[in-house]
C-alpha positions as CSV (number, residue, x, y, z in Angstrom):
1,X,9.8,1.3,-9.8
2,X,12.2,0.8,-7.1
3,X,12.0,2.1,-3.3
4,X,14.5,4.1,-0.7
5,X,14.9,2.1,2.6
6,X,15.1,4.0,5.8
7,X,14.9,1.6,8.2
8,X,12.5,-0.1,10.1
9,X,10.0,0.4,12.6
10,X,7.7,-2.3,14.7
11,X,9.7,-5.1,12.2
12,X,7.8,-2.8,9.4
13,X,10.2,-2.0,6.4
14,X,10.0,1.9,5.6
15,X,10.3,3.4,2.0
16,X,10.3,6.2,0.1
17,X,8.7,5.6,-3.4
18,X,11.1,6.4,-6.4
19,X,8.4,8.3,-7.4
20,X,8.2,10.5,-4.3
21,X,11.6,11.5,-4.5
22,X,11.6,12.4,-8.2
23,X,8.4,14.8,-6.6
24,X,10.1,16.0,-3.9
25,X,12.9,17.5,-5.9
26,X,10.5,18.8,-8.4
27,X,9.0,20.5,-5.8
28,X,11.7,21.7,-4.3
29,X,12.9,23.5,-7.5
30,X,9.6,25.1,-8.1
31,X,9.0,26.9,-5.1
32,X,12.7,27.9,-5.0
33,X,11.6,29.6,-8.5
34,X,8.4,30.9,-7.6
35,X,8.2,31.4,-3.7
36,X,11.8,32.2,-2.8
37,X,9.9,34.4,-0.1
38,X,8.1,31.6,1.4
39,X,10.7,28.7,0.3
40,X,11.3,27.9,4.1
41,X,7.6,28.0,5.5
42,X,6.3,26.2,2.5
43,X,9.0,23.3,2.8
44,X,8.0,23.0,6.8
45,X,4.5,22.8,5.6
46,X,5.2,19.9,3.1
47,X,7.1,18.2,5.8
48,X,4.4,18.1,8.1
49,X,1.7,16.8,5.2
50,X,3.8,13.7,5.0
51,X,5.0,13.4,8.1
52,X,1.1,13.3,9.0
53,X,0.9,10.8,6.5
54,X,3.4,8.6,7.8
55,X,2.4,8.4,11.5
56,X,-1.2,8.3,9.9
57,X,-0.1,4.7,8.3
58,X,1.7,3.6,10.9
59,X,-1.5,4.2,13.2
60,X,-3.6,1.8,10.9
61,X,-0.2,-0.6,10.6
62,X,0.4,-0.5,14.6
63,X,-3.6,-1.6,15.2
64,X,-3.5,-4.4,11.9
65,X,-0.4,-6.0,14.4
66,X,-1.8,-6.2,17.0
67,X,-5.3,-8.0,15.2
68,X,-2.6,-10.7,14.4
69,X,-1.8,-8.8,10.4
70,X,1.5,-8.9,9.4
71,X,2.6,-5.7,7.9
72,X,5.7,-5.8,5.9
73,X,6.3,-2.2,4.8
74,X,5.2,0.9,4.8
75,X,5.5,3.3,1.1
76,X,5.7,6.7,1.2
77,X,4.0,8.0,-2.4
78,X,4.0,11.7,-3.8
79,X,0.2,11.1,-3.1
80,X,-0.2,9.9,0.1
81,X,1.1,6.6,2.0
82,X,1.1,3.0,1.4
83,X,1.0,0.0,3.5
84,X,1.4,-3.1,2.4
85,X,0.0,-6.1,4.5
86,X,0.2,-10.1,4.0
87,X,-3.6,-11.0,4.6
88,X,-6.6,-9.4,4.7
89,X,-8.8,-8.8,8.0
90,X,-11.2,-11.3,8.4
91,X,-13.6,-9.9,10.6
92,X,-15.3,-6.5,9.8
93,X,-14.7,-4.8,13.1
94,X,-10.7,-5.5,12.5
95,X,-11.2,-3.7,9.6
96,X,-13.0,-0.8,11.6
97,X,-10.8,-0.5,13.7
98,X,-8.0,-0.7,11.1
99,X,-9.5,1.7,9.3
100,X,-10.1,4.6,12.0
101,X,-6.7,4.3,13.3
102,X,-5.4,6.6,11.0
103,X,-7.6,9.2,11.6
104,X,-7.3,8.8,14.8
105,X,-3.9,9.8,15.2
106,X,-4.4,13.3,12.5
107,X,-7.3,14.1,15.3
108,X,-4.9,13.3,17.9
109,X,-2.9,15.4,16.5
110,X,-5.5,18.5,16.0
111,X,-6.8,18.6,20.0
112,X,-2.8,18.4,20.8
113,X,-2.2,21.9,18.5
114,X,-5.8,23.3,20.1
115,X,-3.8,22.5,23.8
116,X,-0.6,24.0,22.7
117,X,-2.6,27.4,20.9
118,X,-4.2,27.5,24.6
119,X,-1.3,27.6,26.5
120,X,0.8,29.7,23.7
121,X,-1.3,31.7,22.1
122,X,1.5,33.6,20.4
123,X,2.4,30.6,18.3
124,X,-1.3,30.8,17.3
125,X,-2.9,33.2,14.1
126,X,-5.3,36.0,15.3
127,X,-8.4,37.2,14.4
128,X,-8.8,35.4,10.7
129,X,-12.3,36.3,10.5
130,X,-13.6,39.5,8.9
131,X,-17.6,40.8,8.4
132,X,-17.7,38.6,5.2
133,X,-15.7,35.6,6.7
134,X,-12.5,34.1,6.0
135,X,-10.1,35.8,3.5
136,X,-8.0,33.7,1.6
137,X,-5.4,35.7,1.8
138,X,-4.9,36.1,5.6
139,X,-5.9,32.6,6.1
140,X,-2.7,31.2,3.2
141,X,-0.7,34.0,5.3
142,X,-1.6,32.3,8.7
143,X,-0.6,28.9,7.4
144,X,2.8,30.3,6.3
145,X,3.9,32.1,9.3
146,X,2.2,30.1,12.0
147,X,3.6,26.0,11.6
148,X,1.2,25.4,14.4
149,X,-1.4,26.1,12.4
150,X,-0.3,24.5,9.4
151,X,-0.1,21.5,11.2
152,X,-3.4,21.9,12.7
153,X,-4.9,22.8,9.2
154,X,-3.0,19.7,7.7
155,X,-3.8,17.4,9.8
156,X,-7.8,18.3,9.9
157,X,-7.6,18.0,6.0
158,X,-6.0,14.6,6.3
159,X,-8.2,13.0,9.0
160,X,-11.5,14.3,7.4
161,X,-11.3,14.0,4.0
162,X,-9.8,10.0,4.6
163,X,-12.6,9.3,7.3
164,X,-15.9,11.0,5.9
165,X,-15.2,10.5,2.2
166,X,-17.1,7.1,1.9
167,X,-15.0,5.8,-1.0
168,X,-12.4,3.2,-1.5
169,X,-9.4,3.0,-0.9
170,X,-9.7,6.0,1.2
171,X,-10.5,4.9,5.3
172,X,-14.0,6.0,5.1
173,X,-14.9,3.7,2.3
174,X,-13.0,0.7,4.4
175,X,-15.3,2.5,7.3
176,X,-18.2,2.0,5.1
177,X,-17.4,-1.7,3.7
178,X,-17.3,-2.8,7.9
179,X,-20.6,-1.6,8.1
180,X,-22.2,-3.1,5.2
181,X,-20.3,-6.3,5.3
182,X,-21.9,-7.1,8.9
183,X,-25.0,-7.7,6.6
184,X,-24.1,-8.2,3.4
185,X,-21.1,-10.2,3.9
186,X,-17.4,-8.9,2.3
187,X,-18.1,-9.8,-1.2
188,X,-21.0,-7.8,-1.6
189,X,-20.3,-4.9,0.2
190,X,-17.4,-4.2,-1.3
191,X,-18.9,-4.2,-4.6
192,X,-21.5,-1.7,-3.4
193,X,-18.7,0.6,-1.9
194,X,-16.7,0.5,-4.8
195,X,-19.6,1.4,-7.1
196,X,-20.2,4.5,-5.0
197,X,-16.5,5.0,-4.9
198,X,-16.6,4.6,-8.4
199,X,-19.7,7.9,-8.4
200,X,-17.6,9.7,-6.0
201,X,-14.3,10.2,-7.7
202,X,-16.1,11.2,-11.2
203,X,-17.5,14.0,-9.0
204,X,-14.5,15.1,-7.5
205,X,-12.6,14.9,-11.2
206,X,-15.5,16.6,-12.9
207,X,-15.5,19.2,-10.4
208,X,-12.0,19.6,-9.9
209,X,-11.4,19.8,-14.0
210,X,-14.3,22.5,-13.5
211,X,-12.8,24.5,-11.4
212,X,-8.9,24.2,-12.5
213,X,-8.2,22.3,-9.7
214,X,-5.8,19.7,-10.4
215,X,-4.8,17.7,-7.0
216,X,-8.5,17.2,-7.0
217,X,-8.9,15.7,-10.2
218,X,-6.1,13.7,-9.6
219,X,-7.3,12.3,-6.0
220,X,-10.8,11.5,-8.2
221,X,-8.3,9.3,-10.5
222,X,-6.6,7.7,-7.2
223,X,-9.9,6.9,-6.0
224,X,-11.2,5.3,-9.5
225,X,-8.0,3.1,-9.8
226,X,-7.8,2.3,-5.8
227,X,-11.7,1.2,-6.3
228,X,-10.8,-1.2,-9.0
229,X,-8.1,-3.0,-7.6
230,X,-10.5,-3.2,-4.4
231,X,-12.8,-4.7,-7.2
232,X,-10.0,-7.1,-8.0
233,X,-9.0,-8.7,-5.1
234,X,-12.2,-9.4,-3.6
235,X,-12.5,-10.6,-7.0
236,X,-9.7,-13.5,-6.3
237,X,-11.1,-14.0,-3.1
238,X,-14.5,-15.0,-4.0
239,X,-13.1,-17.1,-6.5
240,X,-10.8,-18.8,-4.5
241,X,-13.2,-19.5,-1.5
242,X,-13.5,-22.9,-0.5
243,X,-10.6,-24.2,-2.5
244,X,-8.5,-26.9,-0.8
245,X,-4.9,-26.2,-1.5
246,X,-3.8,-29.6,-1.7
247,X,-5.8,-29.6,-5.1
248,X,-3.8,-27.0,-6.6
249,X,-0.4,-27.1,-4.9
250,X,2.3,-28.8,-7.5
251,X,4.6,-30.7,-7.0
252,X,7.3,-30.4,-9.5
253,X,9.5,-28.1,-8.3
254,X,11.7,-25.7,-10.8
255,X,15.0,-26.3,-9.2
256,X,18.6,-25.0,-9.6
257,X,21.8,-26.2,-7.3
258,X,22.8,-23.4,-5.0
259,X,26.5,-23.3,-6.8
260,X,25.2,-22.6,-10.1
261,X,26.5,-19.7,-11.3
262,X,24.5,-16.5,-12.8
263,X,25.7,-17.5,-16.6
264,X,24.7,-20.9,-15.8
265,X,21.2,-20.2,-14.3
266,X,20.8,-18.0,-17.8
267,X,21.4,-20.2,-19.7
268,X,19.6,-22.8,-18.0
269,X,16.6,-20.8,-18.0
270,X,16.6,-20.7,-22.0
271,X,17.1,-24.2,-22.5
272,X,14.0,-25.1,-19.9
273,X,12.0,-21.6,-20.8
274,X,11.5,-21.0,-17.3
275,X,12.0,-17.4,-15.6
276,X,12.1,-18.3,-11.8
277,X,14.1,-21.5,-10.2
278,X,13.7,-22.4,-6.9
279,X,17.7,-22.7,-4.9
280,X,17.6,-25.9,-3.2
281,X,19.3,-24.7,-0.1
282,X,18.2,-25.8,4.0
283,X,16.7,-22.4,3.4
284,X,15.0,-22.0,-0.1
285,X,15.2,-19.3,-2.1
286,X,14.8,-17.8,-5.6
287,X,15.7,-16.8,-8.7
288,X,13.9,-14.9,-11.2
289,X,15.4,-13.3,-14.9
290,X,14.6,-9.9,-13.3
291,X,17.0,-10.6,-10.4
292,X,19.8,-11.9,-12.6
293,X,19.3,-9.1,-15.0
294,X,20.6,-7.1,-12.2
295,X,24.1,-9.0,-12.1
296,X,27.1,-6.7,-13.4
297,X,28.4,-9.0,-16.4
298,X,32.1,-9.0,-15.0
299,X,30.5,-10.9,-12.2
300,X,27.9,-13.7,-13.7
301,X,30.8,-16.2,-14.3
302,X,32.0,-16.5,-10.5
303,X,28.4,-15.3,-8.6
304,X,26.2,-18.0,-7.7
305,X,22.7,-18.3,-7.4
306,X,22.9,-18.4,-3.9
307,X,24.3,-15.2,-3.1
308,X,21.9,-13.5,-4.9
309,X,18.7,-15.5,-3.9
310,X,15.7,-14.2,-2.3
311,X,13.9,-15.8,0.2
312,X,11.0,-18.3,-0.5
313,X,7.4,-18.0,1.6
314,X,6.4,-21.2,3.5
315,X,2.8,-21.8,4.1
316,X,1.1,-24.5,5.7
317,X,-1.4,-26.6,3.4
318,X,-4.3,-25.2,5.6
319,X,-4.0,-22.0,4.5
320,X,-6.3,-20.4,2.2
321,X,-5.4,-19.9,-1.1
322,X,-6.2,-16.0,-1.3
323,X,-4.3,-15.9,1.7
324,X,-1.3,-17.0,0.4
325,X,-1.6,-15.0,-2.9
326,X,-1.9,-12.1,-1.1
327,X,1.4,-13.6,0.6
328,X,3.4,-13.6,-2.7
329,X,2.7,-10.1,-3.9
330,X,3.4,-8.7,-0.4
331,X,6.8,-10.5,-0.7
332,X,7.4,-10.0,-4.0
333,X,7.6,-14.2,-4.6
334,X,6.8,-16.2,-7.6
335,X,5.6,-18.9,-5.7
336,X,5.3,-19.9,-1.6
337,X,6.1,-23.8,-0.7
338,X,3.6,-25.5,0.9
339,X,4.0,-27.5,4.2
340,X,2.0,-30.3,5.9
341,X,3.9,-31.0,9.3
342,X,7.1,-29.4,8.4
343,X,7.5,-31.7,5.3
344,X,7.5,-30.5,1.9
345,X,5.0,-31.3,-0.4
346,X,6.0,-28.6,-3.4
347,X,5.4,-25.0,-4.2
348,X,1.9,-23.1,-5.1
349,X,2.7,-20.3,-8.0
350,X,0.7,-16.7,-8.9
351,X,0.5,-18.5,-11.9
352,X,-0.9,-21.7,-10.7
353,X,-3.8,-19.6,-8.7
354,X,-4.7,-17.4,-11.9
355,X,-5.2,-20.3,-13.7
356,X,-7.7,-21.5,-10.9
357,X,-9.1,-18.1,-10.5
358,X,-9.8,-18.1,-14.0
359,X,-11.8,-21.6,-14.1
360,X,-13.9,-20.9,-11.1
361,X,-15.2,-17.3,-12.8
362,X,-16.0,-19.1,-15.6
363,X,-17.7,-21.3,-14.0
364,X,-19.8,-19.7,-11.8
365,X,-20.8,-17.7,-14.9
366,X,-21.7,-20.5,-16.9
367,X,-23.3,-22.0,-13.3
């Protein structure tokens, strides 16, 4: 589904997730119908959970730059925030340190509200503690009228449940993987994270089913998904190690001429039953069905390829191969080209690496 761009911060593209702001306006319409007395403080609450999130992921982005990760964008999701890098950490303590950055900030954030309650005590709650403890009441109440508690409270919730959770893709199970990879190495250290991931979120969705809590059961499904895809790219890592990609990288290049037009390219892409084309401009770019699909049909006949081209990665032969996968879904490419000293020598596909990824499981499972 598509994004909202807001701009752009530290080069890093911002976005709000379709998804998010089909959520948003959900939510908006539900409190109006059921809190109308709360609809303000409850819409300043929900601001500050996900502008806690943002900062949070701009925290871990901010700390992956300056270990030398390119980040290209940042997502904003109805459950939680996204950010999207081009490679991998290589070194467990970058991924420590990538991974406590975020809670860093949501504590940060909790001894600045403490420092504020102690010089303003007004714009703090009172006495929320009775003979038998906390009542739930007072303590939903406090949240509501006191936004410097809320954002206390949110901010506590964030930074402890991602840091001290040990499960993938949550920051305490990137926390834990650091740890174990210093002596198990990445591949198998992730596999024992995500297995007690895996344990961990049929807890939480057990108990949260239990209990009719529903933003639980779904954070035990975000964590079983998130575990898997952890799963799957180490997965294509492992697979890929040690592969030279001037073995792999072809050399036949699916060209189209930067003045073809969008009817042409169509049509061209039947007649050679190919769905991407590389534009042979100074600056490549391409093409892809899904791009031209976009094309109003009052304008394929005079729109070239060109215009509406995106930009192709460029990656030197050196680099790894999981490297520059990871390149092409970051980017959204097809393919990268492939450079040895600034020359040419043709383009490395998803679909060429799958096919190797494929071969080397199956042979190391035969091996």
């Amino acid at each position: 589904m598509s994004s909202l761009k807001l701009g752009k911060i530290f080069g890093i593209s911002i976005e709000l997730h379709s998804t998010f702001i089909i959520m948003a306006l959900l939510f908006l319409v539900f409190i109006a119908a059921v809190e109308q007395a709360n609809f303000f403080q409850i819409l300043l609450l929900w601001f500050f959970l996900f502008f806690s999130v943002f900062v949070h992921e701009l925290f871990h982005s901010i700390v992956a730059i300056s270990k030398g990760i390119k980040v290209s964008k940042i997502t904003l999701l109805p459950i939680g925030g996204l950010s999207v890098t081009e490679e991998l950490p290589e070194k467990p303590i970058d991924e420590f340190l990538i991974a406590i950055a975020g809670p860093f900030f949501n504590f940060l954030a909790i001894i600045a509200a403490l420092a504020i309650a102690a010089a303003m005590p007004l714009l703090w709650p009172g006495q929320l503690f009775t003979g038998t403890g906390i009542q739930a009441e007072e303590f939903y109440n406090a949240i509501l009228q006191y936004p410097l508690f809320a954002f206390f409270w949110v901010n506590f919730m964030l930074g402890a449940f991602n840091l001290f959770v040990p499960a993938l893709p949550l920051d305490g199970g990137r926390v834990l993987r650091a740890l174990l990879s210093t002596r198990l190495g990445y591949y198998r250290a992730t596999m024992v994270a995500t297995g007690i991931s895996r344990i961990i979120s049929g807890a939480l969705f057990i108990i949260g089913f239990a209990i009719g809590d529903l933003i639980l059961a779904v954070i035990g499904v975000f964590i079983f998904l998130g575990a898997g895809q952890e799963t799957e790219m180490v997965s294509i890592r492992h697979a890929l190690e040690g592969i030279d990609l001037r073995k792999i990288v072809s050399k036949k290049n699916p060209k189209i001429k930067p003045e073809t037009t969008v009817g042409e390219a169509v049509k061209k892409m039947l007649e050679k039953k190919q769905t991407t084309f590389l534009v042979d401009t100074a600056k490549p770019g391409f093409v892809t069905v899904e791009i031209l699909e976009h094309v109003k049909k009052s304008e394929q006949d005079f729109l070239t390829v060109a215009e509406i081209s995106r930009p192709v990665p460029q990656v030197n032969v050196s680099m790894k191969p999981e490297k520059a996968l990871l390149l092409m879904l970051s980017r959204g490419s097809p393919f990268v080209q492939v450079l040895d000293k600034n020359r040419v020598v043709g383009i490395l596909s998803e679909e060429d690496l799958q096919k190797v990824i494929r071969i080397q499981k199956a042979v190391r499972q035969l091996g």
